[in-house]
mmCIF file of the N, C-alpha and C atoms, coordinates in Angstrom:
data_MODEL
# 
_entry.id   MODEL 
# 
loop_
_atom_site.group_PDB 
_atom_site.id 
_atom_site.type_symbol 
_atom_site.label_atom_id 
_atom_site.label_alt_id 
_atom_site.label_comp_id 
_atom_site.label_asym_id 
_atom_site.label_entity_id 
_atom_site.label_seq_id 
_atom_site.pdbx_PDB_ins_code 
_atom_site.Cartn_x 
_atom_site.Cartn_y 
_atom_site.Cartn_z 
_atom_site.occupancy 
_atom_site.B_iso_or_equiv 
_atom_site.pdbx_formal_charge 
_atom_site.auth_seq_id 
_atom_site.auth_comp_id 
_atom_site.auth_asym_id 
_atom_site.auth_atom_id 
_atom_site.pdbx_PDB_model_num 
ATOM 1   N N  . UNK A 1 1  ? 83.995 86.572  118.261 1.00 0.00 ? 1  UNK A N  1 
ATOM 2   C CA . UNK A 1 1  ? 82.741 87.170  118.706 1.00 0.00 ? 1  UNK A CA 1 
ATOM 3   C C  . UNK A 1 1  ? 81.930 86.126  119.474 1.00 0.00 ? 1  UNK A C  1 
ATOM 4   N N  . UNK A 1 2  ? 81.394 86.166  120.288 1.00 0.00 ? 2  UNK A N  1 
ATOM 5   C CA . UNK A 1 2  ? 80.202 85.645  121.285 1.00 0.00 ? 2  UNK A CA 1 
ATOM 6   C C  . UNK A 1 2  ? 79.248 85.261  120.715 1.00 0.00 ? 2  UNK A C  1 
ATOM 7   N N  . UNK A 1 3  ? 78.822 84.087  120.877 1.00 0.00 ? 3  UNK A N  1 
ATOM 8   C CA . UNK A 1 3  ? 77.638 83.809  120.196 1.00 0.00 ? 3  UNK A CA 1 
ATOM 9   C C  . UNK A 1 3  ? 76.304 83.771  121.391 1.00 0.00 ? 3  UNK A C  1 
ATOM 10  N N  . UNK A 1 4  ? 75.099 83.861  120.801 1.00 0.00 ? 4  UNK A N  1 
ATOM 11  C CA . UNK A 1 4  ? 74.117 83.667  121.488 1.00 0.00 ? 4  UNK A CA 1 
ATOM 12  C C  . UNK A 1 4  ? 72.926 83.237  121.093 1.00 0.00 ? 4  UNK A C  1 
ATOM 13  N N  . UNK A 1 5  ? 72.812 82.114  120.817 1.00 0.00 ? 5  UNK A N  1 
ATOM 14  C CA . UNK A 1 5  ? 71.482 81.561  120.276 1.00 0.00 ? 5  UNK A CA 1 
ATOM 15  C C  . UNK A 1 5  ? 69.741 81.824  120.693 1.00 0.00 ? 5  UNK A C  1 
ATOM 16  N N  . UNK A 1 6  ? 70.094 81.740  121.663 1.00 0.00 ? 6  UNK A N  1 
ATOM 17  C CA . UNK A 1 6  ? 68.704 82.748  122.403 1.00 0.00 ? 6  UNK A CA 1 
ATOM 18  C C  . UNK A 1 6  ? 68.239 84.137  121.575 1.00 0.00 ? 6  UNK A C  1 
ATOM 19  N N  . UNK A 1 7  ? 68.865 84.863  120.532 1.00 0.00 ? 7  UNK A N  1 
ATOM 20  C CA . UNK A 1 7  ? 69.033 86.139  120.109 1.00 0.00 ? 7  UNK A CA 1 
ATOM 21  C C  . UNK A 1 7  ? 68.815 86.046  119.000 1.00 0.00 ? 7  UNK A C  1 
ATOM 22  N N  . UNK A 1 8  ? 67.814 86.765  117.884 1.00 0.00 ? 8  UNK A N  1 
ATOM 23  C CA . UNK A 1 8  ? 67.951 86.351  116.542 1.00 0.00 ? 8  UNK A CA 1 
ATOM 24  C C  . UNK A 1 8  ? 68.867 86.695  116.262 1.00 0.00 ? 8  UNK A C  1 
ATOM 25  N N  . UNK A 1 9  ? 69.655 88.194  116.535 1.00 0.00 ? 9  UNK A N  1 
ATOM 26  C CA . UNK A 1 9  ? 71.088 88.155  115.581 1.00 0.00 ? 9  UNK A CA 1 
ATOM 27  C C  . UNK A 1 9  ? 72.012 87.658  115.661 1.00 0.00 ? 9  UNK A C  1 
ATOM 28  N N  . UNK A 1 10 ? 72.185 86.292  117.129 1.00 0.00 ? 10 UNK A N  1 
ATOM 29  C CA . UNK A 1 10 ? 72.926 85.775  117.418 1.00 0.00 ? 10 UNK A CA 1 
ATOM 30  C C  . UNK A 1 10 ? 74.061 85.883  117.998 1.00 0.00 ? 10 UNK A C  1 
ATOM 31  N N  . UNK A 1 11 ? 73.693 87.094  118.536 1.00 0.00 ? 11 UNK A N  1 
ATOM 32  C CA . UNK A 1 11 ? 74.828 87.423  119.440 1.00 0.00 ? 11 UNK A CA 1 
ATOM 33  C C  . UNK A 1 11 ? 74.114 88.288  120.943 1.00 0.00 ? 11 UNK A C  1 
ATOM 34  N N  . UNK A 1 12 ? 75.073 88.122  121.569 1.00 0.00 ? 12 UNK A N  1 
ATOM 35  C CA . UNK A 1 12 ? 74.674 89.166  122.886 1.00 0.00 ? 12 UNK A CA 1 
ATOM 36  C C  . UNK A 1 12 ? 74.849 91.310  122.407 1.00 0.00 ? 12 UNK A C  1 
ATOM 37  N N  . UNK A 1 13 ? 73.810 91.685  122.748 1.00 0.00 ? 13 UNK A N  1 
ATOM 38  C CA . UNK A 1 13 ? 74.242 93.069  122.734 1.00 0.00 ? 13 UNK A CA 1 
ATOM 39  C C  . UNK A 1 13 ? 75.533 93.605  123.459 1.00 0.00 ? 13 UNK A C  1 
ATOM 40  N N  . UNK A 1 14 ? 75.575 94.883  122.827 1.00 0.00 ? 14 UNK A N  1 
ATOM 41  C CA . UNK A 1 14 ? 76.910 95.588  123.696 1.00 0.00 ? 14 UNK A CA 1 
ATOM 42  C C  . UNK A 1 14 ? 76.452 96.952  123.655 1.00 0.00 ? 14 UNK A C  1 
ATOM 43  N N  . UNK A 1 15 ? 77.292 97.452  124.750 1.00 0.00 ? 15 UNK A N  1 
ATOM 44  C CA . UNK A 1 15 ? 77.768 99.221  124.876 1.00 0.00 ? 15 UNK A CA 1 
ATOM 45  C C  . UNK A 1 15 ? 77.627 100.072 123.564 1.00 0.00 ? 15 UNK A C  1 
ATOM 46  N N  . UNK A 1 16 ? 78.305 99.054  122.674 1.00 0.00 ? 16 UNK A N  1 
ATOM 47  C CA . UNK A 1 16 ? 78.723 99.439  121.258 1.00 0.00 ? 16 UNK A CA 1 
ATOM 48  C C  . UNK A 1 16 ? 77.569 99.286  120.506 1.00 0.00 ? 16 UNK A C  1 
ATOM 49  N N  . UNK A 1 17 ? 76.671 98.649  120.471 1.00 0.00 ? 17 UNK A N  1 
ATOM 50  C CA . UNK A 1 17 ? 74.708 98.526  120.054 1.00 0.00 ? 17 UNK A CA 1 
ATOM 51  C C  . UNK A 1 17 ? 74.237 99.714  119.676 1.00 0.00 ? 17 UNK A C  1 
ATOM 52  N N  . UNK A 1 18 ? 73.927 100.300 121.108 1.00 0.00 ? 18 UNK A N  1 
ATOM 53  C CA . UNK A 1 18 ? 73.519 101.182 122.342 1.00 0.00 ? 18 UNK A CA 1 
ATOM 54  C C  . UNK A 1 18 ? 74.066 102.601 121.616 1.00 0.00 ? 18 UNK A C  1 
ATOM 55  N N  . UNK A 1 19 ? 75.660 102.793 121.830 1.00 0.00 ? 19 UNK A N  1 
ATOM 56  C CA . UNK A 1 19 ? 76.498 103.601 121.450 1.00 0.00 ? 19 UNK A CA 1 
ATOM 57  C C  . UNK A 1 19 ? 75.979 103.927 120.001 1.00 0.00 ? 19 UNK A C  1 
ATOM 58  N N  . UNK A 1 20 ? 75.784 102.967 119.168 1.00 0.00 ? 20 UNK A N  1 
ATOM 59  C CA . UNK A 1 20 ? 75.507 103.790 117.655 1.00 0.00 ? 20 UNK A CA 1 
ATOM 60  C C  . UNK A 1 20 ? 74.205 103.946 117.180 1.00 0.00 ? 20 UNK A C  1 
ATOM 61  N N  . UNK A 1 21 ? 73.465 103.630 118.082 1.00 0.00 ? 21 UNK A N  1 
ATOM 62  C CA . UNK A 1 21 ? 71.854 104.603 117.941 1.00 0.00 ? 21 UNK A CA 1 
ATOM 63  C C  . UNK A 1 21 ? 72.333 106.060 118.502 1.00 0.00 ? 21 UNK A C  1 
ATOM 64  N N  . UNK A 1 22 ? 72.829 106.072 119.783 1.00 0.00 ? 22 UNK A N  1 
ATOM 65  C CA . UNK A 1 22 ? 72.546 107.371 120.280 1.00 0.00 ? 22 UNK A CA 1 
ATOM 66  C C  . UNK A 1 22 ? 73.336 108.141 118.878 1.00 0.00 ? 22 UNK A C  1 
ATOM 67  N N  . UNK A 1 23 ? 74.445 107.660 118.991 1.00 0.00 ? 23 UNK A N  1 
ATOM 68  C CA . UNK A 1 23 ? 75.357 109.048 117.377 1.00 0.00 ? 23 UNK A CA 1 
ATOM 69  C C  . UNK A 1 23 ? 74.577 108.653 116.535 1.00 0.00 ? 23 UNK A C  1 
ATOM 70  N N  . UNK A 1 24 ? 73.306 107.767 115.891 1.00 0.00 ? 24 UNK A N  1 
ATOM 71  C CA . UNK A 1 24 ? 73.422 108.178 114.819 1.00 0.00 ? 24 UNK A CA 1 
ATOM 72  C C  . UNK A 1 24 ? 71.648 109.235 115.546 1.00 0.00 ? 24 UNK A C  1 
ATOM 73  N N  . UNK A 1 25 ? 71.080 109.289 116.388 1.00 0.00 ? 25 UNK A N  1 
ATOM 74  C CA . UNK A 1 25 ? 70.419 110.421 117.077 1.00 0.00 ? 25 UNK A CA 1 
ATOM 75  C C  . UNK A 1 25 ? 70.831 111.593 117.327 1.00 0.00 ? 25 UNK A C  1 
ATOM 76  N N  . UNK A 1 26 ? 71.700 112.445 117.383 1.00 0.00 ? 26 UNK A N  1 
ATOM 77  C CA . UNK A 1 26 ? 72.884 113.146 117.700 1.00 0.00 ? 26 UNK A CA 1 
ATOM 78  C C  . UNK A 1 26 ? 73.088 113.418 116.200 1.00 0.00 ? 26 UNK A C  1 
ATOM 79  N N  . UNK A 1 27 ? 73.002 112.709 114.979 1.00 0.00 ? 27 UNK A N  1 
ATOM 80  C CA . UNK A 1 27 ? 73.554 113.458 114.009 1.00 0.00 ? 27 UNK A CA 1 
ATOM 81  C C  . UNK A 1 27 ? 72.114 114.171 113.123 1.00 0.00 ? 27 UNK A C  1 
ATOM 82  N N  . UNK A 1 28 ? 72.817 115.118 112.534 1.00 0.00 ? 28 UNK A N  1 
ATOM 83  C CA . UNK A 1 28 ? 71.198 115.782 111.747 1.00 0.00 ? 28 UNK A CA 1 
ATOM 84  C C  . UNK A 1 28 ? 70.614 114.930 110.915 1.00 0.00 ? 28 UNK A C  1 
ATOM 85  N N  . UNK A 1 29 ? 70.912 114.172 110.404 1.00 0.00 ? 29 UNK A N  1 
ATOM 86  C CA . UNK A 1 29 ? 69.959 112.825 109.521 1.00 0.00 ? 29 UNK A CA 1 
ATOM 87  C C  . UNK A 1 29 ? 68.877 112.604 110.345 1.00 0.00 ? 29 UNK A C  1 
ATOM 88  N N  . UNK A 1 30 ? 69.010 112.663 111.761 1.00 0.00 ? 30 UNK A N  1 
ATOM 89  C CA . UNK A 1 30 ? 68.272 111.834 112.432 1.00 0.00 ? 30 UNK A CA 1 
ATOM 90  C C  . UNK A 1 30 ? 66.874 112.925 112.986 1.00 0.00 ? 30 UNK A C  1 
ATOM 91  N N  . UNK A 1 31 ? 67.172 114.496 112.416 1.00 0.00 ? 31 UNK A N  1 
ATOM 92  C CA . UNK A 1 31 ? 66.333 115.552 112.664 1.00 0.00 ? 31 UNK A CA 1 
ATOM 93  C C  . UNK A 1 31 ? 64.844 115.600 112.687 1.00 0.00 ? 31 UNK A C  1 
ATOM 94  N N  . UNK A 1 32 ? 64.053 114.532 111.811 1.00 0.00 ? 32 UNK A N  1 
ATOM 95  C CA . UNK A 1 32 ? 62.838 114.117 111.985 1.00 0.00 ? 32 UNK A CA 1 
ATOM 96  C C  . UNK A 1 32 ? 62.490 113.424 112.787 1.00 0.00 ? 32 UNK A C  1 
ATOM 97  N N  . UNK A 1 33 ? 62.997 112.378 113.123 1.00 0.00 ? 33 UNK A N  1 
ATOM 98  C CA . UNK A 1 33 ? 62.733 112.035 114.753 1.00 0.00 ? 33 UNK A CA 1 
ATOM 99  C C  . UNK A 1 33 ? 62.363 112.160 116.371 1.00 0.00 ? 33 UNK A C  1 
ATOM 100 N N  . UNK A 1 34 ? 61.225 112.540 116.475 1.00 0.00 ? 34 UNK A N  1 
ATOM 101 C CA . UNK A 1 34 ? 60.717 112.845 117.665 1.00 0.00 ? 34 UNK A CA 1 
ATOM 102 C C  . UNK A 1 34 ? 59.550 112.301 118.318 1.00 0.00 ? 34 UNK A C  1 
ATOM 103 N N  . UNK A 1 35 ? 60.198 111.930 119.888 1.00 0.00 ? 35 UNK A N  1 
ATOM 104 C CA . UNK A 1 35 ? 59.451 111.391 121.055 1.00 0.00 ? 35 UNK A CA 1 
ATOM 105 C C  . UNK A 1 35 ? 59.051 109.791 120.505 1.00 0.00 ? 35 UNK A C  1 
ATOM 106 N N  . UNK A 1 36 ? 59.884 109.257 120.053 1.00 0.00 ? 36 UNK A N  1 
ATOM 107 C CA . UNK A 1 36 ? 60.409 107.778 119.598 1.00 0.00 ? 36 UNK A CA 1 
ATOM 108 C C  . UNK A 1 36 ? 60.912 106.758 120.475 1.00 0.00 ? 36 UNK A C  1 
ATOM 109 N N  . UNK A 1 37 ? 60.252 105.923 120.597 1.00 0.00 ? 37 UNK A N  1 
ATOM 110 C CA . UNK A 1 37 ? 61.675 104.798 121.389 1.00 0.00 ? 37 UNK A CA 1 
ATOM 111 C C  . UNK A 1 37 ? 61.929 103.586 120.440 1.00 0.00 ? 37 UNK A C  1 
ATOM 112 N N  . UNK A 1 38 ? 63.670 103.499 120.543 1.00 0.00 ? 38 UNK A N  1 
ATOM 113 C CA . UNK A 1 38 ? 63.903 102.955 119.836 1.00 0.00 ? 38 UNK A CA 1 
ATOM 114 C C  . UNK A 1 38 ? 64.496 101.289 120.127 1.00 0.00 ? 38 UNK A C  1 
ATOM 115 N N  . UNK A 1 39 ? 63.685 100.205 119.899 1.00 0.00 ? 39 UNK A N  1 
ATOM 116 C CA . UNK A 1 39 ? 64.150 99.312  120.746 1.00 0.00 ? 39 UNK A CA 1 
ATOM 117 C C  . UNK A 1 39 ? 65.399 98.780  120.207 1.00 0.00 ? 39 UNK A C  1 
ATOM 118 N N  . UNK A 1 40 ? 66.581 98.643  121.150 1.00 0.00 ? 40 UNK A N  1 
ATOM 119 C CA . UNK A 1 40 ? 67.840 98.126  120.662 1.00 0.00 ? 40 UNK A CA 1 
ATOM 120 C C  . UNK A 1 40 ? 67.537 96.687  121.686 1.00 0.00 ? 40 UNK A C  1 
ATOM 121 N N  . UNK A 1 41 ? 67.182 95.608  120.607 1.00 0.00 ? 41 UNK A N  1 
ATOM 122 C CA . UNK A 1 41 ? 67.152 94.449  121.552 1.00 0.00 ? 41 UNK A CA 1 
ATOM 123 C C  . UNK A 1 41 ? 67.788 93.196  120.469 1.00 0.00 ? 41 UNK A C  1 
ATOM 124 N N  . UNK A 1 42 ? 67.956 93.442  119.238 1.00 0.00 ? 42 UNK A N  1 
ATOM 125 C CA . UNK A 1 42 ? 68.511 92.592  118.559 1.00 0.00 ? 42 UNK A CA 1 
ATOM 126 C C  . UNK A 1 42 ? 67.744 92.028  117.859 1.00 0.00 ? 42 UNK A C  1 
ATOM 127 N N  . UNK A 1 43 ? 66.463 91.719  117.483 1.00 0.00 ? 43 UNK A N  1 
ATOM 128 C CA . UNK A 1 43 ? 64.886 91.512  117.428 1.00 0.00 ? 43 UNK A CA 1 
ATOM 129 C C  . UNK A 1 43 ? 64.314 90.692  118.361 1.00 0.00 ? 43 UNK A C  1 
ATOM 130 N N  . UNK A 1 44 ? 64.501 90.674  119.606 1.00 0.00 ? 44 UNK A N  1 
ATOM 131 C CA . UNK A 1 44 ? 63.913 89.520  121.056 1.00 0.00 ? 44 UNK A CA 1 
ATOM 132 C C  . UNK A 1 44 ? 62.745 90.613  121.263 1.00 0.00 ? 44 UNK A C  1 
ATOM 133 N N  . UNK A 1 45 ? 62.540 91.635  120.685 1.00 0.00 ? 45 UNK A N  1 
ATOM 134 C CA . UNK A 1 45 ? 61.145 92.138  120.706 1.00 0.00 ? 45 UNK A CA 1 
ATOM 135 C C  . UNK A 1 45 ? 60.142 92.212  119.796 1.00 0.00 ? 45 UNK A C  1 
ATOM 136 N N  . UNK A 1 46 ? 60.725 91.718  118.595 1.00 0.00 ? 46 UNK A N  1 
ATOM 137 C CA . UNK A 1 46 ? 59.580 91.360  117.527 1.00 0.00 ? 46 UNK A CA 1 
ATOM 138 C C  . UNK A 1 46 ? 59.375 89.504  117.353 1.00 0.00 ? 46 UNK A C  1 
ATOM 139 N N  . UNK A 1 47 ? 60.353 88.721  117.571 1.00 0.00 ? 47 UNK A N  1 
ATOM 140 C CA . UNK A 1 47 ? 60.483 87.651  117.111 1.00 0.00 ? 47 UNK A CA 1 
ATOM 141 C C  . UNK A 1 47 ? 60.116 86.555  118.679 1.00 0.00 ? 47 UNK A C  1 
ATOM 142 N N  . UNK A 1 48 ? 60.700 87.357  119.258 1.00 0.00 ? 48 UNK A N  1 
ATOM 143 C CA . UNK A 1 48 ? 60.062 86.667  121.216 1.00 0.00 ? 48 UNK A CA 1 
ATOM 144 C C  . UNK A 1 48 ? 58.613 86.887  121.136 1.00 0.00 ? 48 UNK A C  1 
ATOM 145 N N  . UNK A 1 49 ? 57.981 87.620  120.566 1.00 0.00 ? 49 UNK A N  1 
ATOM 146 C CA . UNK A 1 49 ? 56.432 87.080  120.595 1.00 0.00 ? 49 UNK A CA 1 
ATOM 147 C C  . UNK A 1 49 ? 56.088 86.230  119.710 1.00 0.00 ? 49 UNK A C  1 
ATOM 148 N N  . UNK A 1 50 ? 56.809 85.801  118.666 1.00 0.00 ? 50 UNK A N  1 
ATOM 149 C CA . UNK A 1 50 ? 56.596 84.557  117.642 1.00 0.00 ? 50 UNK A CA 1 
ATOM 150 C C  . UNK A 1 50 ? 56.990 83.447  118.549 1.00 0.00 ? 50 UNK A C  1 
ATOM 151 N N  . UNK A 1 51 ? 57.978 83.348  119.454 1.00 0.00 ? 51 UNK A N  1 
ATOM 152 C CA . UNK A 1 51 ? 58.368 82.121  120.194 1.00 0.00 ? 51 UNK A CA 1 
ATOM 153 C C  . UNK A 1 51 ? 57.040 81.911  121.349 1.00 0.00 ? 51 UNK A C  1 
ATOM 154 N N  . UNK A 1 52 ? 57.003 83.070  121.736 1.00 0.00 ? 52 UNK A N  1 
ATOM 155 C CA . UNK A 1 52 ? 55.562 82.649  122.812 1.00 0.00 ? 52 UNK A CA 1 
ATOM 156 C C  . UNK A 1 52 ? 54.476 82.166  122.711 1.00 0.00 ? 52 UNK A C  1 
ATOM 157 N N  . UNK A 1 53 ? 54.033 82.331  121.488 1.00 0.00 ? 53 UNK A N  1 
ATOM 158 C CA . UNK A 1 53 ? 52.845 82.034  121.195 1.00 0.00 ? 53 UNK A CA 1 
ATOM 159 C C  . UNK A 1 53 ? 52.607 80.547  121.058 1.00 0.00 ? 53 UNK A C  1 
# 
């Protein structure tokens, strides 16, 4: 696997990330969910504002 230190989970995203939000959106579990965005970034959107500051 690829590493990526820049990334808290330490790796680079993939297709495959991406791919298992949308199915698990797509399945009825996910039926309460509406007009949501869901960030698939690995946490570089909660934890990149701890580095900026």
């Amino acid at each position: 696997a690829e590493k990526d230190d820049t990334v808290p989970v330490g790796r680079p995203g993939t297709g495959e990330d991406i791919a298992r939000v949308i199915t698990f959106l797509c399945d009825e579990k996910s039926d309460f969910i509406t007009g949501s965005i869901i960030p698939v970034t690995g946490g570089m959107d909660v934890l990149g504002k701890i580095y900026k500051a």
